[in-house]
N, C-alpha and C positions, 0 to 999 in steps of 0.2 A: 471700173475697168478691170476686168478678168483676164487681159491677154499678156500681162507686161512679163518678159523674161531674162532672166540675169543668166550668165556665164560667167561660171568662176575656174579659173585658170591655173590648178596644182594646188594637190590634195593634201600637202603638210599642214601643220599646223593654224597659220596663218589661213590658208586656204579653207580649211575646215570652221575656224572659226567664223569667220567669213561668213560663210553656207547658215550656221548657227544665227548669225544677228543681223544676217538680212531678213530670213525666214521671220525674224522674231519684230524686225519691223514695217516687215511689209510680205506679212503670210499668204494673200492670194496671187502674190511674185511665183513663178514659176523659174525654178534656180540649178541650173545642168552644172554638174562640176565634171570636168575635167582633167584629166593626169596621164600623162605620158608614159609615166613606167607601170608594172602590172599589179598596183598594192596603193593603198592608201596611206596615210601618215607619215610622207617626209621621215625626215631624221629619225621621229619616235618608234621604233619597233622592238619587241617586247618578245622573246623565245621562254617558253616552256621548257625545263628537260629534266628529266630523274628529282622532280620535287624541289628545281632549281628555280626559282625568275630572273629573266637576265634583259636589262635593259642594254639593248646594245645603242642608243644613241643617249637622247637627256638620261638622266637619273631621277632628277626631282627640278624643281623651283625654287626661286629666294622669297620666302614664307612672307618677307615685308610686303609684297607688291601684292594685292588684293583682286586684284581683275581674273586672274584665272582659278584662285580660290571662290569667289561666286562664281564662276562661269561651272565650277566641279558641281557646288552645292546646288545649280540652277537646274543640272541634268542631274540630278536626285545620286551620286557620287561620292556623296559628304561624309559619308557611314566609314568610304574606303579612301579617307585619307588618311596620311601617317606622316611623323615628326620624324627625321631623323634624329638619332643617336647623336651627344657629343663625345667629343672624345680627343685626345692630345692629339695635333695635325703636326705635320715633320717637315723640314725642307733637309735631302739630302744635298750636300756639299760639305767638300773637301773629305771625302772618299768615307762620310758617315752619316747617318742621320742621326738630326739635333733637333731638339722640342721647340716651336716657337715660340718665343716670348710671349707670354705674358702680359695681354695687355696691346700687342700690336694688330691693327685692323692694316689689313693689305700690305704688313711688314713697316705699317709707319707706325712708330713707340710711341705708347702713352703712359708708361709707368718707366720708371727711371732705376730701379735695380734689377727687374728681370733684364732690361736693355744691359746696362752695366757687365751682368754674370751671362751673358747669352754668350756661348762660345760659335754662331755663325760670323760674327763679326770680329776683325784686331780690331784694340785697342783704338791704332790710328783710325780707322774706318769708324770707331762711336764717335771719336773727336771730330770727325770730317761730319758726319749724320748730327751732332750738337750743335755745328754752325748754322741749320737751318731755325736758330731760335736766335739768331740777329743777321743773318743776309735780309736784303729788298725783297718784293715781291717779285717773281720771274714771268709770272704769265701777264701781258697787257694787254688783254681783249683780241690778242692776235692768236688763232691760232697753232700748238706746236705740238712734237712729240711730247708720248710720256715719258721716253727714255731721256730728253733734254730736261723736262720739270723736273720727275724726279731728281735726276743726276745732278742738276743744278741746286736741289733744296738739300738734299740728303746723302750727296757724293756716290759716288761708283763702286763703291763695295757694299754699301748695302741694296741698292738699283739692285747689282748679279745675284748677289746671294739670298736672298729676300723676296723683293719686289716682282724684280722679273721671274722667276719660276713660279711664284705666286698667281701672275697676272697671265702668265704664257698657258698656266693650267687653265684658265678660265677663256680666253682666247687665243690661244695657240698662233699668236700674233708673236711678228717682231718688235722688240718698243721703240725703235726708230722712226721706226714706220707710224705707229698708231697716234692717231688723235686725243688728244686731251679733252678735248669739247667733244665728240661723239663720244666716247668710250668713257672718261670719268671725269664730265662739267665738276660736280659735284667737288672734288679735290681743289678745281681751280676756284668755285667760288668758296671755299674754306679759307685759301691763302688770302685772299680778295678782301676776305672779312675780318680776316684774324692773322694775317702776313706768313704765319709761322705757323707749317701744317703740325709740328706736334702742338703746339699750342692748343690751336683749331680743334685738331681730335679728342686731343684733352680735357677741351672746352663742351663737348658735344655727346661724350661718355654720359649714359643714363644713371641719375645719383645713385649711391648707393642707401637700399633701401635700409631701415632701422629693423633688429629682432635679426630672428636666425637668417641666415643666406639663403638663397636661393636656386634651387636646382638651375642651371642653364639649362635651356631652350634649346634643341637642335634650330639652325638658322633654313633647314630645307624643309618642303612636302613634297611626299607623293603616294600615288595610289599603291595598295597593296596588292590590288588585283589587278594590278596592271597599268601604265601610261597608253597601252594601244586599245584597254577599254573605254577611253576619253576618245578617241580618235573614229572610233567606229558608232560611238555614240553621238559623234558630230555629223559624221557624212550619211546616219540615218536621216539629216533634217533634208536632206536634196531630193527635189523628182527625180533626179537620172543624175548617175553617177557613169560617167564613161572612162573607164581605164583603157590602156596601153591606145591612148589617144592625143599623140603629138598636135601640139599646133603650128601655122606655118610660119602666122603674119597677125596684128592684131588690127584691124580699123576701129573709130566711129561707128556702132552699130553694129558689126560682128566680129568674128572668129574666124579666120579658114583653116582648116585643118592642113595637114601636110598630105594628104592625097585630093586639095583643091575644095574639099567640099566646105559652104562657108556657112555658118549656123550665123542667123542675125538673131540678135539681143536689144534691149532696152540699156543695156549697161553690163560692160565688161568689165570684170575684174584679175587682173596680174598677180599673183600670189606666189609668185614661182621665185627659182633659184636665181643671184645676181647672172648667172652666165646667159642667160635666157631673154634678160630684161630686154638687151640689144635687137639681137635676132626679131624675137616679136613688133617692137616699136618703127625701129630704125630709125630712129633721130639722136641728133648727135647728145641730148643730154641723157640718154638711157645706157649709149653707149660709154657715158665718159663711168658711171655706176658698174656695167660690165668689165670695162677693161680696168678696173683697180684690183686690185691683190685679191687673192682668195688663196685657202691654203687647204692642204691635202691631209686628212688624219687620219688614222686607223684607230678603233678600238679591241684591246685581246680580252675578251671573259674568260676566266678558267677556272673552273670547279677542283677542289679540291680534298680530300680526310682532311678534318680537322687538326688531325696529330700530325700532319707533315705538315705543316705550315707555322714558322714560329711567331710566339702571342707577344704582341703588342700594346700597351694601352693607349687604344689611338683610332681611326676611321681610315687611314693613310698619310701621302704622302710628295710634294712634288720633289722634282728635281732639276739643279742649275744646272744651265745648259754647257755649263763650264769644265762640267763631269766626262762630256763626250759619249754619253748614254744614248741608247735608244729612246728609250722610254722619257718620257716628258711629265709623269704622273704615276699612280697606284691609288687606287680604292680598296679599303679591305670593308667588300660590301657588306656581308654577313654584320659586320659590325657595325656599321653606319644604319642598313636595314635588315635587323634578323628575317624576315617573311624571304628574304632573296634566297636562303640557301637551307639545308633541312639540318635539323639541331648539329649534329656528329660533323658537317660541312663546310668548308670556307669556303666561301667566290670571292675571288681576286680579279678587279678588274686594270688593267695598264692603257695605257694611252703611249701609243706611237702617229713618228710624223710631224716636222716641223717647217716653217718656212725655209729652211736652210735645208731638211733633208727627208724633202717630200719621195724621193725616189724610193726609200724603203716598204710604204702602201703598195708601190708596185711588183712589189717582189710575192711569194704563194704564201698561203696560209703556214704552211710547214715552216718555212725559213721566218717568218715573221714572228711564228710561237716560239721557236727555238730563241731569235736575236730576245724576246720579250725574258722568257727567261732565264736566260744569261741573266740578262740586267736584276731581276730583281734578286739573284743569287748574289750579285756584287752586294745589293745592299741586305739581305739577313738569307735567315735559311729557311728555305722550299723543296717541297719533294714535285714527284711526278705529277700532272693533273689528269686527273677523271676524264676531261675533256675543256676541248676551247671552241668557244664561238669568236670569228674575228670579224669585224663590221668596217668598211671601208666607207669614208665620205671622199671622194675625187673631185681636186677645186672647185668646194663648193661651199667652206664657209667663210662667209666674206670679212674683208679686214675692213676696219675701220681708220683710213690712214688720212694723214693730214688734210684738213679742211673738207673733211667730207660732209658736215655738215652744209656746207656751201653746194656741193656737187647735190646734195637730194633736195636743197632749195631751188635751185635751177633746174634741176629735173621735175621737180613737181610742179613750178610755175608751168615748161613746157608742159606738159601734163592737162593744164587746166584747157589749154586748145584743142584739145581732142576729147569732145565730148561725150560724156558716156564711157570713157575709158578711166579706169582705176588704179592705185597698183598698192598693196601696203608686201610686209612680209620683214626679213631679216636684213636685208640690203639697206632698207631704211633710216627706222628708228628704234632700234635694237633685239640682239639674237638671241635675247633670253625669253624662255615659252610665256613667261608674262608679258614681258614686250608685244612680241606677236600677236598674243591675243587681243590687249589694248589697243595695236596699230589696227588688227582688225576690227576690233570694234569702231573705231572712231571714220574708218573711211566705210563701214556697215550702215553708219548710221549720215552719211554725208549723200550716201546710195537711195538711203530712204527719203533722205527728204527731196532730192531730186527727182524719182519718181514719182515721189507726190504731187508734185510739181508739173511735171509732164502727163500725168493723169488729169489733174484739172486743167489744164490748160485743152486736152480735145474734150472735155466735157464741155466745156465753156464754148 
């Protein structure tokens, strides 16, 4: 059967991959993607300038998660991957920056004298953070914040000064808000198995090997030539690619676009932003996925002389939100990935925008470079930049907050009654570019076998 045709729904990541493993399981598929705005690649997009590369959305990958490392080496890519750099990472608080212990994975301690001598924490604040090596276990299969776990295992001074600027850098969430079971199962079944998260992590620390030490590992990859050469190497695998092509409504069978016209399919697929999910579906468990939190961030890139920016041993830098800063983060990329900037160069990249104070994205490029460098003048010395690229995400990356795992169970079951309709992406089952990929592969290949299925069955 030569006629069967898929539509796939927004051209980021998720979507892209998508396009990729459907092709790859069901090649004489005829597969039209779709995207509303005038460019392909979602988040990922990648500037050129004066011998700079400048990711202005992801950076890299967490190197552990495997799926989108073959999916590089599958489209022949593998040449241009790269490790990052390690290097001493900093949390600014209490109006300085201080090296992180030593030992601590997401600010929870696993060695007991870098903890001791860390000057982010008083005294009282280790004694309160030691209690969590004889309380009960806090999580009981119900879900809750990470701002209650943590706070509950490891007291509120290290949550602020640690955890949350840690965790806020990676999802620019509030911790009250966020889930434990979507966002990090993994901590709660730690406690589950070993009561006492430092215990747990203690427990879980890979041995130390016998003979000389071991260079560390940067813990990220990414391409040198690019994240937006994955992205264009993806959306080659589609018959028809249609940019700045809203859609209206999604059914059973097709697509209408937003000027009425409806493209029928064998199988739609969703890949789009949470805000979207709604509108398209209209049923109420797509909408309960839309209306949760999503939150507003900006990124500043700014090229720099290498001699006006001062040297650190380190890749960056977060910051507690306790400080009243702008900025929520700092990458000093050049150093994390030398290929970003030309020898004599630093790129600096900041992170503005938070759930509490998304209004500043809205503000001009000009005032947002300016507030950005204030902030990093509070914390060391910086001169003039060569130039800044500023990249704006507008409620669009979505939180993960209480019992959301529940909310995309219920929305998926609905899901199942609309046949021929799909949907994977970041709103799901997680917003890291491995996630995505995996979520897409795994409803790619749920796509295949039901077309298979619908093929023989008019053969038959």
């Amino acid at each position: 059967m030569d006629g069967q045709k898929v539509i796939v729904i927004g051209a980021g990541i998720s979507g892209l991959a998508t396009v990729y493993y459907v092709k790859k399981k069901r090649p004489q598929a005829r597969v039209v993607l779709l995207e509303s705005s005038g460019r392909i690649g979602g988040k990922i997009k990648t500037v050129r300038r004066d011998g700079f590369l400048i990711e202005c959305g992801p950076e890299g990958y967490m190197a552990r998660k495997p799926t989108l490392t073959k999916l590089i080496k599958d489209l022949g890519l593998g040449d241009q991957l790269v490790r990052s750099n390690t290097g001493t990472y900093y949390i600014y608080v209490n109006h300085r920056l201080r090296r992180m212990p030593e030992g601590s994975v997401m600010g929870i301690p696993t060695k007991l004298l870098p903890m001791v001598t860390t000057g982010l924490i008083s005294p009282i604040g280790k004694l309160r953070a030691g209690l969590d090596l004889l309380i009960p276990r806090v999580y009981q299969d119900r879900d809750i914040s990470l701002a209650e776990f943590f706070g509950r295992r490891l007291g509120p001074e290290l949550v602020t000064n640690m955890i949350e600027p840690l965790l806020s850098g990676i999802y620019n969430g509030n911790l009250s808000d966020m889930s434990l079971e979507a966002t990090l199962p993994q901590f709660a079944a730690i406690e589950k198995k070993h009561r006492s998260l430092i215990l747990g992590m203690k427990h879980i620390q890979p041995p130390k090997q016998a003979g000389a030490p071991k260079k560390a590992e940067g813990r990220f990859l990414s391409l040198s030539c690019g994240l937006d050469v994955l992205t264009e190497k993806l959306a080659s695998f589609a018959d028809d690619v249609m940019l700045n092509t809203p859609v209206s409504h999604v059914e059973p069978g097709k697509a209408v676009l937003s000027d009425g016209t409806a493209i029928e399919a064998d199988a739609v697929i969703l890949a789009t932003s949470p805000k979207q999910l709604g509108p398209l579906l209209d049923f109420p468990e797509a909408w309960g996925l839309t209306n949760d939190k999503r939150t507003t961030t900006a990124t500043v890139a700014m090229g720099f002389k290498k001699a006006s920016v001062e040297s650190l041993d380190g890749t960056g830098y977060v910051v507690s939100r306790k400080e009243g800063l702008n900025i929520t983060a700092c990458s000093w990329m050049d150093r994390k990935w030398p290929y970003t900037a030309p020898e004599d160069c630093a790129l600096v990249r900041t992170y503005v925008g938070t759930a509490e104070n998304a209004a500043i994205v809205e503000e001009s490029d000009e005032a947002i470079e300016e507030k950005a460098l204030t902030d990093l003048r509070k914390v060391g010395k910086i001169g003039t930049p060569l130039f800044s690229v500023i990249t704006r995400q507008i409620d669009n990356m979505p939180q993960y907050t209480v019992n959301h795992n529940q909310r995309v169970q219920a929305f998926e079951q609905a899901l199942e009654n609309r046949k021929g309709v799909y949907a994977c992406g970041a709103m799901l089952h997680g917003v890291g570019l491995p996630d995505c990929v995996d979520n897409a592969m795994h409803v790619a290949e749920q796509v295949g076998m039901d077309l298979k299925v619908k093929e023989k069955a008019v053969i038959e």
